[in-house]
Each structure stands twice: as structure tokens, then as C-alpha cells.
C-alpha positions as MATLAB code, in Angstrom:
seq = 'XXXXXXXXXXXXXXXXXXXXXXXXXXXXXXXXXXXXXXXXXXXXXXXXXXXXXXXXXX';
ca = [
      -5.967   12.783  -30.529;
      -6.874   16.217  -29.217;
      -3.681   18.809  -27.624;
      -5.634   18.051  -24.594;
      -5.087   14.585  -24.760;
      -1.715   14.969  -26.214;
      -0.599   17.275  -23.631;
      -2.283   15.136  -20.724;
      -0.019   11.939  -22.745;
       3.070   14.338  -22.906;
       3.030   15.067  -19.002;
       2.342   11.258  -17.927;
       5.116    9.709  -19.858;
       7.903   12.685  -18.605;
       6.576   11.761  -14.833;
       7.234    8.264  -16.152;
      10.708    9.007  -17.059;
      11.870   11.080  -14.114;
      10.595    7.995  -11.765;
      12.486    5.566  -13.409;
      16.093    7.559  -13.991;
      15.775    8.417  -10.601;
      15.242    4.694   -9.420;
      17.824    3.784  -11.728;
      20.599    6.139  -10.538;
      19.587    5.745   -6.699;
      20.483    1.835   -7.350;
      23.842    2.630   -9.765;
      24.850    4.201   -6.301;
      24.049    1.146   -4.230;
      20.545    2.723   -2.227;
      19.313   -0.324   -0.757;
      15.887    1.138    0.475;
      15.058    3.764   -2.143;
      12.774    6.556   -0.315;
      13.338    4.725    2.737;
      14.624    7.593    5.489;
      16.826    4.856    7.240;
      18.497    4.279    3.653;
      21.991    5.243    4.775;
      22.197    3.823    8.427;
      19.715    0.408    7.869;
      21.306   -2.255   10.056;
      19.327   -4.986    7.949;
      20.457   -3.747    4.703;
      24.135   -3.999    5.248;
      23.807   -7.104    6.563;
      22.320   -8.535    3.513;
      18.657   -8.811    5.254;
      15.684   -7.053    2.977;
      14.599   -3.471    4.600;
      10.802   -4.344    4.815;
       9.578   -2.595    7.757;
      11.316   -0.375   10.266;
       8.370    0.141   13.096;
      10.676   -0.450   15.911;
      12.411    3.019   14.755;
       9.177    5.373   15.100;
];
């Protein structure tokens, strides 16, 4: 393995990392929709319904 390669490696699996703590901690404080702008105030979500598409929003 080259320090290209290594580096290239290095970068990937930190990305990695920070993706998934960041998924983990937004669902340790009970984000329903993670990314989702409508998170917070989803009507579906804290009714117990699955936020799949909010197109009547836009």
C-alpha cells in the first residue's frame, strides 16, 4: 500500500465515522427524520406514522 492509497483509506474511513456518530447521536436524542427539515414539527412522526415524503409541504 502506497501513502497515496493509505491516505485516500485514512480519509474514507474518518468520513465513515463522522456519518455514523452523527446518525447515532441524532437517534440517542429521539430525531425521527434524520436530515429531514420537518424533523422537529413532522405531524406523521409524532403520531407514530413513518416520515416518507413531505411534498404537500413545498
Amino acid at each position: 500500500m502506497n501513502f497515496a492509497t493509505f491516505i485516500a483509506t485514512a480519509v474514507l474511513v474518518l468520513i465513515l465515522y463522522l456519518a455514523i456518530r452523527y446518525i447515532y447521536k441524532e437517534k440517542k436524542k429521539g430525531t425521527g427524520c434524520i436530515g429531514c427539515p420537518y424533523a422537529g414539527s413532522c405531524h406523521k412522526h409524532q403520531s407514530g406514522q413513518s416520515c416518507d415524503s413531505h411534498s404537500a409541504m413545498k
